[in-house]
C-alpha positions in Angstrom: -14.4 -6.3 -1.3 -14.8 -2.6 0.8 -13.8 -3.9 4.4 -15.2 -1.8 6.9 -14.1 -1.3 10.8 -16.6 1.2 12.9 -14.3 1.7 16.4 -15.0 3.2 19.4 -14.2 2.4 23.4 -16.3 -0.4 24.5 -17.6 -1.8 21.5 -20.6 -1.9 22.9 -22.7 1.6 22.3 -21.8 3.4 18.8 -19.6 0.7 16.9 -22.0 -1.7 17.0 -24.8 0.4 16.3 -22.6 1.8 13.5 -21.9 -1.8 12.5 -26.1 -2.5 12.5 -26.7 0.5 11.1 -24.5 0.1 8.1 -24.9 -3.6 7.0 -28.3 -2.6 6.7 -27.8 0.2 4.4 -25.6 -1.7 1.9 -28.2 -5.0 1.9 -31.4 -2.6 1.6 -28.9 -0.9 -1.8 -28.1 -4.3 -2.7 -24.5 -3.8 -1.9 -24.1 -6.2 1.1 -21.8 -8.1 -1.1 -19.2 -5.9 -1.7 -18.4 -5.3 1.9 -16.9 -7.0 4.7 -18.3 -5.1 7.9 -17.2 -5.6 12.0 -16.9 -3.6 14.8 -13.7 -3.2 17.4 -13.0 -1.5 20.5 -10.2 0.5 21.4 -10.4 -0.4 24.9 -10.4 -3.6 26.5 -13.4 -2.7 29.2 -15.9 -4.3 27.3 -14.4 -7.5 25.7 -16.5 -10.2 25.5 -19.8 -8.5 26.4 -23.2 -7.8 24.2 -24.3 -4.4 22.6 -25.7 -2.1 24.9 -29.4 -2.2 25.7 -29.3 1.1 24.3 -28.1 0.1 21.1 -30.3 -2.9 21.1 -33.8 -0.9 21.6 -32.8 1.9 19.3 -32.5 -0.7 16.5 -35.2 -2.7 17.3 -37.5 1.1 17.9 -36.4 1.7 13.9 -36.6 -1.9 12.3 -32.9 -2.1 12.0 -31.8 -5.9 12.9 -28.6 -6.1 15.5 -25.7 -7.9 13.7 -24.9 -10.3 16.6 -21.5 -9.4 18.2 -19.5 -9.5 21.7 -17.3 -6.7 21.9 -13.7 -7.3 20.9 -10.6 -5.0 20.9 -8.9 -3.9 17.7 -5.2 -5.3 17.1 -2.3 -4.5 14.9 -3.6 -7.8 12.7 -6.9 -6.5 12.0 -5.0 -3.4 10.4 -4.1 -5.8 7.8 -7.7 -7.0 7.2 -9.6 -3.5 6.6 -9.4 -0.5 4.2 -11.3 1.6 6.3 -10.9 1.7 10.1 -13.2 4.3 11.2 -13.2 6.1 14.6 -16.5 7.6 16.2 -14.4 10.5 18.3 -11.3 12.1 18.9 -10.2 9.5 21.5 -10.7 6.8 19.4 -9.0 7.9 16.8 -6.0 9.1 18.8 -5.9 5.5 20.4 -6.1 3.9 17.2 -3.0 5.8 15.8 -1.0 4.9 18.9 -2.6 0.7 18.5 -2.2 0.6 14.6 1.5 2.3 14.2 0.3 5.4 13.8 -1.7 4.3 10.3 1.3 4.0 8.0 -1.3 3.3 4.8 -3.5 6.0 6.1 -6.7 3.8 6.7 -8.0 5.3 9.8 -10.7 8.0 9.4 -12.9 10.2 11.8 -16.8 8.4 10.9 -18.1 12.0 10.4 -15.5 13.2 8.3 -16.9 11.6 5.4 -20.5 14.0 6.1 -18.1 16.9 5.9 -18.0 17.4 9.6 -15.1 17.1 12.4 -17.6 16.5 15.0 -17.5 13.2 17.4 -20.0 11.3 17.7 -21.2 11.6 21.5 -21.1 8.0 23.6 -24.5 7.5 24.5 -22.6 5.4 27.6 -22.4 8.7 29.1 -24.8 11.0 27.7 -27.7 8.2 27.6 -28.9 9.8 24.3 -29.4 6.9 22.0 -31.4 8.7 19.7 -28.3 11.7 19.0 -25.9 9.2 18.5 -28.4 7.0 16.1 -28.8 10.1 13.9 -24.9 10.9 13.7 -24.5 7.7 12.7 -26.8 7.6 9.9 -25.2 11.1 8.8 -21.8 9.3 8.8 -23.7 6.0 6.5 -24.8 8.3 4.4 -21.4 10.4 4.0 -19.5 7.4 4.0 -21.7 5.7 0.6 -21.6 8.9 -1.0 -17.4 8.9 -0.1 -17.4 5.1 -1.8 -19.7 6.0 -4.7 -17.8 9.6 -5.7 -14.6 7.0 -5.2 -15.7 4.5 -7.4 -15.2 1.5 -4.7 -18.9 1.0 -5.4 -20.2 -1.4 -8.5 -24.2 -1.4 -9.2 
């Protein structure tokens, strides 16, 4: 099994989209089980809360279904339970080096590094632009399968 973590601050906004986004990818490729998939924040602001309307209407607007979740923040035991702990920003992943012990087996990874870029992907909790960050996120799917599949994590 490929066990995934998307992370950003709330948990609420491009994690869980990520998350959505994702699980939908690898059931459409008939993938869905090889992965474990979930979603963390970094922060505890949001615990216990529901994705973002945001979120919610940009999946519904492209036939993606919501993976039900209430936010939850990342600990040092989850860092035991994932290969890949990917951040959507800067922030996040500075947090989660300071949270995980600085990522002594080197899983945490920037969620657009794996399309080649070092870009963040904007929170739409500030900018309000659910569309930008719904397109980064694909980019970072798609980068991410093609990482797995050139890795040879992937089995058809």
């Amino acid at each position: 099994m490929i066990r995934v973590a998307f992370c950003c601050h709330g948990n609420i906004c491009r994690s869980t989209l990520a998350e959505s986004v994702f699980t939908y990818k690898v059931k459409t490729l008939g993938l869905a089980d090889q992965f474990i998939i979930d979603s963390f924040a970094t922060s505890t602001e949001e615990i216990g809360n529901l994705p973002h309307r945001g979120t919610v209407n940009k999946l519904r607007e492209v036939g993606i279904p919501l993976v039900p979740h209430r936010a939850k923040q990342i600990s040092l035991t989850d860092y035991g339970k994932f290969d890949y702990i990917i951040g959507m920003d800067t922030a996040n992943i500075r947090n989660l080096n300071r949270m995980l012990k600085r990522d002594p087996e080197g899983k945490i990874y920037k969620f657009l590094s794996f399309a080649g870029s070092g870009r963040d992907i904007a929170d739409p909790w500030y900018t309000g632009n659910f569309d930008e960050t719904y397109d980064d996120v694909i980019e970072g799917c798609e980068g991410f399968l093609k990482y797995l599949e050139e890795h040879g994590e992937l089995h058809n």
